[in-house]
C-alpha positions in Angstrom: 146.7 131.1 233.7 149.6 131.3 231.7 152.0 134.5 232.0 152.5 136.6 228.5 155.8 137.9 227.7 156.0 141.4 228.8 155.2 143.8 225.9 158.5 146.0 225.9 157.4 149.7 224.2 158.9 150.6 221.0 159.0 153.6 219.6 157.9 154.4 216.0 160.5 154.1 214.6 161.4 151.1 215.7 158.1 150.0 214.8 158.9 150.6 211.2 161.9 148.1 210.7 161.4 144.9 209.4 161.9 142.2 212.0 164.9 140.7 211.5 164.9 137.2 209.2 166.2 134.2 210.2 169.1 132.7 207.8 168.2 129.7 205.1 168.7 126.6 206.1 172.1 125.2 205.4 172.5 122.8 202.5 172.8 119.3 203.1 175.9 117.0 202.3 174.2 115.0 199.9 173.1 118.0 197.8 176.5 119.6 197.8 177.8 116.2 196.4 179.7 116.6 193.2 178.2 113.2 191.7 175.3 114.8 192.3 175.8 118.4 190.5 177.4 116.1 187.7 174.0 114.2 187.4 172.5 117.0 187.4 174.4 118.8 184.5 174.2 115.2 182.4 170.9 115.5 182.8 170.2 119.2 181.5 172.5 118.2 178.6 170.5 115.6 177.5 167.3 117.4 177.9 168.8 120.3 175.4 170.0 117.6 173.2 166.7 115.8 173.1 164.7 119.1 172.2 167.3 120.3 169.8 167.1 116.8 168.1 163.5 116.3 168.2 163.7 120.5 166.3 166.5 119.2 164.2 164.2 116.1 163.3 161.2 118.2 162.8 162.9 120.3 160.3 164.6 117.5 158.3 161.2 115.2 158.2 159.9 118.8 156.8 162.8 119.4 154.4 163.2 115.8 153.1 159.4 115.4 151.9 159.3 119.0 150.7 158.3 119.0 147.2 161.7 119.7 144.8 162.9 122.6 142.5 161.6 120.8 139.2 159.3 122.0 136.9 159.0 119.1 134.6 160.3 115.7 134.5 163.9 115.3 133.9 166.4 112.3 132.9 170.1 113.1 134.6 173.5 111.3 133.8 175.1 110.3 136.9 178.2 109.2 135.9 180.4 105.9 137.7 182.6 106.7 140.7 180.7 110.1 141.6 180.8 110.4 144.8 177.4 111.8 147.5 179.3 115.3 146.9 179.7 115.4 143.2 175.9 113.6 143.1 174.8 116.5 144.6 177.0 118.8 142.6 175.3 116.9 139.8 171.3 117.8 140.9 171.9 121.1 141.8 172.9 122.1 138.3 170.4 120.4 136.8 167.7 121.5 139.3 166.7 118.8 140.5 167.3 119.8 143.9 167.6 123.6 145.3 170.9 125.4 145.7 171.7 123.6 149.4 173.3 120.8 148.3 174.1 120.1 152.3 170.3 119.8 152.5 170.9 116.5 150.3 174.0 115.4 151.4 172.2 115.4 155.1 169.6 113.6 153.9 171.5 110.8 152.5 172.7 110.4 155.8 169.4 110.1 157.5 168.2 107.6 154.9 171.7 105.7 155.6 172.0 105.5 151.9 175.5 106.6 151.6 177.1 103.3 150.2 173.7 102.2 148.1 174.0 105.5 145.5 174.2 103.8 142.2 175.2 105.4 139.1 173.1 105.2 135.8 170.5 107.2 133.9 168.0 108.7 136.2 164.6 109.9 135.3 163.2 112.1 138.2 159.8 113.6 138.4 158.4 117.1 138.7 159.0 118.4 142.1 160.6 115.2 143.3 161.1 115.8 146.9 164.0 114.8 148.5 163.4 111.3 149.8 162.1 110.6 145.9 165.2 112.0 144.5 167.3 109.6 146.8 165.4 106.5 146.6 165.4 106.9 143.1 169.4 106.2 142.7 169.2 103.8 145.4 166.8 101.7 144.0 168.6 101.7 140.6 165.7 102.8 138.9 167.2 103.9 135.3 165.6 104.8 132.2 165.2 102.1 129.9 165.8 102.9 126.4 163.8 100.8 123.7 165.8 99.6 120.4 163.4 97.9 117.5 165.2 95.7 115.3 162.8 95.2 112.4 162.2 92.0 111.2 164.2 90.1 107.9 167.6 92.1 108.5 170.9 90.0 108.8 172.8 89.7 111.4 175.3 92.1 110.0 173.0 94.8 109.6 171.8 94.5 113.1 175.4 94.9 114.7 175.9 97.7 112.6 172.8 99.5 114.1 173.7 98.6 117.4 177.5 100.3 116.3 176.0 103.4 115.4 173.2 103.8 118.4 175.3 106.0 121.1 173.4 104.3 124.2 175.4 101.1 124.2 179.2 100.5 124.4 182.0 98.4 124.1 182.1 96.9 120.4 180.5 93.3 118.9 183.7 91.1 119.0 182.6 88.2 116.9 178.9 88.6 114.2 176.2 86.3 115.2 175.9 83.4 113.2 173.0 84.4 110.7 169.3 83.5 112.0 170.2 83.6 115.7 168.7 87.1 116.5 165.3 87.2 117.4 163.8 90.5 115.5 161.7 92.2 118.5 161.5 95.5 120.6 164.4 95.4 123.7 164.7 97.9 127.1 168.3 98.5 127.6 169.8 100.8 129.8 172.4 103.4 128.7 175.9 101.9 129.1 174.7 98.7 127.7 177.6 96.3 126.3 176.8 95.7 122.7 177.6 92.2 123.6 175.2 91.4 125.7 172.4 93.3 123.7 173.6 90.3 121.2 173.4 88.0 123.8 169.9 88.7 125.0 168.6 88.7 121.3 170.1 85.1 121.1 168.5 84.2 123.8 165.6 85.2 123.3 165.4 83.4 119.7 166.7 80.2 120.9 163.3 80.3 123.6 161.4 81.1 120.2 162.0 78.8 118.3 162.0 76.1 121.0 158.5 77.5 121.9 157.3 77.2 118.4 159.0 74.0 117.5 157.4 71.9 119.9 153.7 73.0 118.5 154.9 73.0 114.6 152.7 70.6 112.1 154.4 67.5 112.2 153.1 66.7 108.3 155.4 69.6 107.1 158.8 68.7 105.4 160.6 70.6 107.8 163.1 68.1 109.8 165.1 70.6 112.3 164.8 73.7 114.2 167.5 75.6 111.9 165.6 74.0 108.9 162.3 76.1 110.3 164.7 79.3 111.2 165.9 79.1 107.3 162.6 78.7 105.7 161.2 81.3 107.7 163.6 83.8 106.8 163.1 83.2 103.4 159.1 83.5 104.2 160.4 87.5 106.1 162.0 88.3 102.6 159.3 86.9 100.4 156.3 89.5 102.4 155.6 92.0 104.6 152.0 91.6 105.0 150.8 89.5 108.3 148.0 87.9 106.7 150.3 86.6 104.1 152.8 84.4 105.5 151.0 81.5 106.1 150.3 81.7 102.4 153.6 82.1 101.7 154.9 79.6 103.6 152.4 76.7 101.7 153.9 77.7 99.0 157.6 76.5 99.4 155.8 73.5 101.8 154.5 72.4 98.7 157.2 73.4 96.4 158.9 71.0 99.3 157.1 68.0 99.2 156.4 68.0 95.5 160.7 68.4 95.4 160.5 71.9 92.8 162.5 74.0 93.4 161.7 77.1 95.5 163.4 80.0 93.3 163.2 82.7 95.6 164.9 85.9 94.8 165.7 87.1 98.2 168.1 84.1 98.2 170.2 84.6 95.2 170.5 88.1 97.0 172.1 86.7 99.3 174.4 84.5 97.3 175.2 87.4 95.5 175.8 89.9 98.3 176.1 88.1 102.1 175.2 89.6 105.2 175.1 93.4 103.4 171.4 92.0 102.7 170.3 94.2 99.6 171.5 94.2 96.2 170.9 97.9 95.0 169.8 97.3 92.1 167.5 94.7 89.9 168.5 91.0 89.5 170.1 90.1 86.2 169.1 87.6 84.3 172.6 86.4 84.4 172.4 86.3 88.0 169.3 83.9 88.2 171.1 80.8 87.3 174.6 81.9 88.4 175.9 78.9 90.8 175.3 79.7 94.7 174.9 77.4 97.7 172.0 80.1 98.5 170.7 79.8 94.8 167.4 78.4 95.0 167.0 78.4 90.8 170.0 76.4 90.9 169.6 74.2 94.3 167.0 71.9 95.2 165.3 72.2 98.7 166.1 74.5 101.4 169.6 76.5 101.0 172.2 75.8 104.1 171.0 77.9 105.9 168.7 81.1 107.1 169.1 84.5 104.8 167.7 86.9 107.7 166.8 87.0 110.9 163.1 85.8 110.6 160.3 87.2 113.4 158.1 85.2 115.4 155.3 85.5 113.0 157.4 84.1 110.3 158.5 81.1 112.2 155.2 80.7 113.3 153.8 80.6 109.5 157.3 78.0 108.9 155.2 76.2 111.5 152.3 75.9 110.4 152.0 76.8 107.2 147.8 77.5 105.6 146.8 74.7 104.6 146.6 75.1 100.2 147.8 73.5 96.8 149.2 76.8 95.9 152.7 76.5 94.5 153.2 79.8 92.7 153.0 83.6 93.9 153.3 86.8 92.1 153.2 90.5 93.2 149.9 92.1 92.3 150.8 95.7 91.9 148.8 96.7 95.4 151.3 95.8 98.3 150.2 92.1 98.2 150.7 88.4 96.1 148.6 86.8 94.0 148.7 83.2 94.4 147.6 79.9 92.1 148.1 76.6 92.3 148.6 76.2 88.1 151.1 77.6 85.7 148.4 78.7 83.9 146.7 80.3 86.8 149.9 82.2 87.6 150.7 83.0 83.8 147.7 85.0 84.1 148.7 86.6 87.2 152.2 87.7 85.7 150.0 88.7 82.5 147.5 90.9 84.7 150.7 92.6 86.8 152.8 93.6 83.6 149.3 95.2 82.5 148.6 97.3 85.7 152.6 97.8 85.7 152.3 99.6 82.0 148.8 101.6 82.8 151.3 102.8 85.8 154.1 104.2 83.4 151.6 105.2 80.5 150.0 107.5 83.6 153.5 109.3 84.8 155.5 109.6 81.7 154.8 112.7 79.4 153.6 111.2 75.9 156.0 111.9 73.2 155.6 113.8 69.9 155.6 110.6 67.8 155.9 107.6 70.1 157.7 105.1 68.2 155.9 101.6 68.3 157.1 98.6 70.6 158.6 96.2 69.0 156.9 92.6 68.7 158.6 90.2 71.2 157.5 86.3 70.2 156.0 84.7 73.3 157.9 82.8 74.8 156.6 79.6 76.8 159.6 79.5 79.0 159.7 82.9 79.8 156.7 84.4 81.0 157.9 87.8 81.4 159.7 87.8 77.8 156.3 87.9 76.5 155.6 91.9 76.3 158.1 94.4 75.5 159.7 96.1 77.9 158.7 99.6 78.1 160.8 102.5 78.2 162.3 104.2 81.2 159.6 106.0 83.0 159.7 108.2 85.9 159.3 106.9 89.8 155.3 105.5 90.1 153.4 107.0 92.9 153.9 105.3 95.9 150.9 103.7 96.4 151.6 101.7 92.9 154.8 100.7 93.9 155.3 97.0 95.5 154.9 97.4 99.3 158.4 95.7 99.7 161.5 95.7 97.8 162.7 92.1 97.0 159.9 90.8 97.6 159.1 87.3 95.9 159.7 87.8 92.5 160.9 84.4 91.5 157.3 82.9 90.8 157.5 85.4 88.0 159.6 83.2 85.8 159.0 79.8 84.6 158.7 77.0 87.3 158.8 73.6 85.6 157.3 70.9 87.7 159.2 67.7 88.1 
């Protein structure tokens, strides 16, 4: 039987203190190594770091792919050489993002897009967030600004349109040889050199007219590629109607192959004026056998070359032309031509036109007291349009009387004699 330790009396108060506690164990080597309490500070660091980076991240992802200030779609000038700061200078006036402009500028960090912002015309969307706004420049995606050049103008009065539109620069150093332009609707960019807008239009003619050479009517009299670009801009002056041209175009075919001469009026225009491309006023009669390379009263065949820039549809009727015996046209007071393949035919024609052209005048001018009677004009065989008087001034027809295009192909009016 084992002995107990003898149980030494204490008195109450003794009782009550707290037995005495031993001390803590001493700390080892190891933990009081400084490699260690470096470790162990490293290692707190990049605990706060990773939390404050993953809050950091939170809010950015948040912040980037918030929707923007906008209200409505917006185009914005950013201008060459601006820099990320006056970029963001830049949206924040124009509100396309908020008033923190550190907000984008840390953005464009994240997205590592410092070095791809590109300058140019910018069209950004309502409440374009952030990360739309940026990708946006860095994609280069710039407004594209359309220019129509209408069909039948010369070459000069293209470059002067392209001179007076604001969108493009530099200048037009040398004109384009006439009939080179293609006629058609272009996206261009602002900033643009007028240059190469030229230079794109010549392109895209010379594809054209390749294109539509290779499936043209091999029977036609037409021996080159300029020879189609000239008679099809004489075809562009002669109509505006689409479902004319191929008309139009049998008619100087035939004039072609039957070796009479085309007399078109849009080509002693020409002569008479160049590139400016309209007269201003009526043809003289002086003028219709005055001496011109571009003459076609005077010349036989085809004149040297084109008068206008033709469209595709024009060089496609050049082509391949409708198959008729017409040789003559003549306006018919309604927008259109009437067409024959007779002088006799088209003597009426003429006849019927002077006769709606009169009821047009008797209708807008104010009858006089005593009209005084038109004098008696012989007919005269050779002169078609000789064979009624003239009538006196009258005020401007209604529109819907008028010819639908100015210039257009008035020389089958006078006398054509076959050969």
């Amino acid at each position: 039987m084992s002995e107990r330790p003898p149980i030494s009396p204490r008195s109450p108060r003794a009782a009550l203190e707290p037995e005495q506690v031993p001390p803590p164990p001493r700390r080892s080597e190891r933990a009081r190594n400084p490699f260690v309490v470096f470790g162990n500070a490293v290692f707190t660091i990049i605990l706060l770091l990773m939390i404050g980076a993953g809050s950091v991240y939170f809010y950015g992802k948040q912040k980037i792919e918030a929707p923007g200030p906008l209200r409505e779609d917006k185009i914005v000038n950013i201008p060459s050489r601006a820099g990320m700061t006056d970029i963001a200078d830049i949206l924040q006036r124009e509100g396309v993002i908020d008033n923190n402009r550190w907000a984008f500028i840390g953005s464009v960090f994240a997205l590592k897009a410092r070095s791809e912002l590109k300058p140019g015309e910018y069209l950004f969307s309502k409440n374009a967030s952030l990360r739309d706004v940026i990708g946006t420049i860095v994609e280069g995606k710039v407004v594209q600004h359309a220019l129509t050049i209408p069909e039948g103008l010369t070459s000069e009065q293209i470059v002067a349109r392209l001179s007076e539109n604001d969108i493009f620069s530099g200048s037009v150093r040398e004109l384009p040889r006439e009939g080179t332009l293609l006629p058609e609707t272009y996206k261009f960019p602002r900033g643009t050199p007028r240059e190469q807008v030229i230079s794109r239009m010549q392109q895209a003619q010379k594809r054209v007219v390749t294109e539509i050479w290779e499936r043209r009517n091999l029977d036609t009299p037409i021996r080159t590629p300029d020879q189609l670009v000239t008679l099809a801009s004489i075809i562009e002056k002669e109509t505006g109607k689409a479902d004319e041209r191929s008309r139009v175009a049998a008619v100087f075919v035939n004039r072609l192959r039957q070796k009479i001469k085309l007399q078109s009026d849009p080509t002693i225009i020409y002569g008479l004026v160049g590139g400016k491309g309209t007269l201003g006023r009526p043809i003289k009669r002086s003028e219709i056998q005055q001496p011109s390379p571009y003459n076609t009263y005077v010349i036989d065949g085809l004149p040297p070359g084109p008068i206008a820039n033709p469209g595709r549809a024009s060089l496609e009727a050049a082509a391949n032309p409708a198959r008729t015996r017409d040789l003559f046209f003549v306006a018919d007071g309604t927008g259109g031509h009437a067409f024959s393949d007779t002088y006799d035919q088209h003597q009426k024609n003429v006849a019927k036109l002077r006769t709606m052209e009169k009821q047009i005048q008797n209708d807008t001018v104010e009858p006089a007291d005593e009209p005084p009677p038109a004098a008696a004009v012989p007919f005269d065989a050779n002169n078609p349009t000789a064979s009624t008087a003239k009538p006196a001034p009258a005020k401007k027809p209604p529109r819907s009387a008028a010819p639908a295009r100015q210039g257009a192909a008035q020389s089958t009016v006078a006398p054509v004699v076959q050969q």
